[in-house]
N, C-alpha and C positions, 0 to 999 in steps of 0.2 A: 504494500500500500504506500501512497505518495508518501513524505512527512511534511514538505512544502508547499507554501501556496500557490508558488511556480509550479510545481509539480502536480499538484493536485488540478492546477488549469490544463497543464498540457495531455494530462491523462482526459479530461473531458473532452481537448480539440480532436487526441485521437478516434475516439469514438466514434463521434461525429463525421470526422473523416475517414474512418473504417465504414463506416456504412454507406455512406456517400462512393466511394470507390467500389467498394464490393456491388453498389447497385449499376454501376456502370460497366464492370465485368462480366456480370449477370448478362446482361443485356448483351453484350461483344459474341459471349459463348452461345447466346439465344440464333443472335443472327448468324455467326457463323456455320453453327449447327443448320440452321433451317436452308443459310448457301448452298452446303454442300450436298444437302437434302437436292433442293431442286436442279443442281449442276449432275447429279446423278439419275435422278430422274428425265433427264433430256427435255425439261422445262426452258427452253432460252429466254424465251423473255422475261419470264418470273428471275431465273439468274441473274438477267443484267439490273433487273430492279432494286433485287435484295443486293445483290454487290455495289451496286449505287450509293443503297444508306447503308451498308456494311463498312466500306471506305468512309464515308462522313463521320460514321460512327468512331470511326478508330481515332480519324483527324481530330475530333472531339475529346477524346481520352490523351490522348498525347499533349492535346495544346495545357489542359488540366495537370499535367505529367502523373496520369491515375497508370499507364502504360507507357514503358519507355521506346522512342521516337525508332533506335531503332527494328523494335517487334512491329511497327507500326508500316516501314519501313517495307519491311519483309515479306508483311501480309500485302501490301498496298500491290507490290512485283509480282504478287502470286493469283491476286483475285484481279490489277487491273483489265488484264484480254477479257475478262468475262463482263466488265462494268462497262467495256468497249464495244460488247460485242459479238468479239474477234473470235470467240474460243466457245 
């Protein structure tokens, strides 16, 4: 347990910011799961949608730094042909 008042604050920002992060993780694992759902299903258009706000999504977490820029990076080269398109 904290013994300080510093301490006893920083333990309540993290909280707040574990839950705030973990709900925006949530949400990453949602869409990327449901991407590779419909990129397997040979849905194209539904893929280029979800890869659409899948990339926004990421860019969102990163600018946040809730995800580092670059996993964001990595995902962004591996899902762009599909938000293109292309693939």
């Amino acid at each position: 347990m904290a013994n300080t008042k510093s301490a006893i604050k920083a333990a309540r920002q993290n909280e707040r910011r574990n839950l705030r992060n973990r709900t925006v993780k949530t949400r990453l694992k949602t869409l990327s799961k449901n991407l590779t759902a419909a990129q397997a299903a040979g849905n194209k258009e539904q893929a280029q949608q979800l890869a659409a706000s899948y990339l926004s999504a990421l860019d969102k977490a990163a600018k946040a730094n809730v995800v580092h820029r670059n996993v964001v990076a990595r995902h962004k080269s591996r899902w762009g042909k599909v938000a293109m398109g292309q693939a």
